[in-house]
N, C-alpha and C positions, 0 to 999 in steps of 0.2 A: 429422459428429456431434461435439458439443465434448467435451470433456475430461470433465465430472461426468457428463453424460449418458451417455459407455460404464461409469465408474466406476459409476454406480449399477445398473448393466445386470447388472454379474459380483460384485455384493459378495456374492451367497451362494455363488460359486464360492472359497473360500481360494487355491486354486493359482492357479486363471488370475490374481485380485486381484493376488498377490502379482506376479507376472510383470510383469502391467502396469502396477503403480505402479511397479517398475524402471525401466520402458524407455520409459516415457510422460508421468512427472510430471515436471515442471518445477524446475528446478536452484536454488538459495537464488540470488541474487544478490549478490555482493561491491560492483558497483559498479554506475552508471546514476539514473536520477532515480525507480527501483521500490525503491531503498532505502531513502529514508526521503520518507515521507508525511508528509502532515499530522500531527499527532501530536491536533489537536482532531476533525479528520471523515473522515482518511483518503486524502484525496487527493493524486494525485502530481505533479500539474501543479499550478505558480504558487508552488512554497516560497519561503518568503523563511526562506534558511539564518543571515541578517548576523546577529550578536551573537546565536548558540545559538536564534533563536527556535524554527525548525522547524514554523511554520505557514504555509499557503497564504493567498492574498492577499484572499479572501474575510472567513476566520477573524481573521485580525490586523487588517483595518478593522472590524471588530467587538468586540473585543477591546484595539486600543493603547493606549484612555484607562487599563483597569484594570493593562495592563504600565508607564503611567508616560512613554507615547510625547504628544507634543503635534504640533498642527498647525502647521506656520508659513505664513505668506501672504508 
């Protein structure tokens, strides 16, 4: 059973609820490649972190001409 699907199972229970967001939700992240997403679709695979961009490699080939990036051959 995942995680929203018990969560949704006890929300009219308050106690147990509270119980089990304690010992069952999942911890904020400091570090890893689940801290920062895409910042345009959310994804966390493929950042291109170089010069602050913080978009995935889909989003920035879509987007470079308007950031001012060019092609070279």
């Amino acid at each position: 059973m995942s995680f929203e699907n018990a969560k949704k199972q006890i929300e009219a229970k308050p106690v147990k609820l509270a119980r089990f967001m304690k010992f069952n939700s999942s911890k904020p992240r400091k570090f890893g490649k689940a801290v920062k997403p895409c910042r345009r679709c959310g994804k966390t695979e493929g950042v291109v972190h170089k010069y602050g961009l913080s978009y995935c490699r889909q989003c920035f080939r879509e987007i470079a001409r308007e950031l001012g990036f060019e092609k070279y051959q």
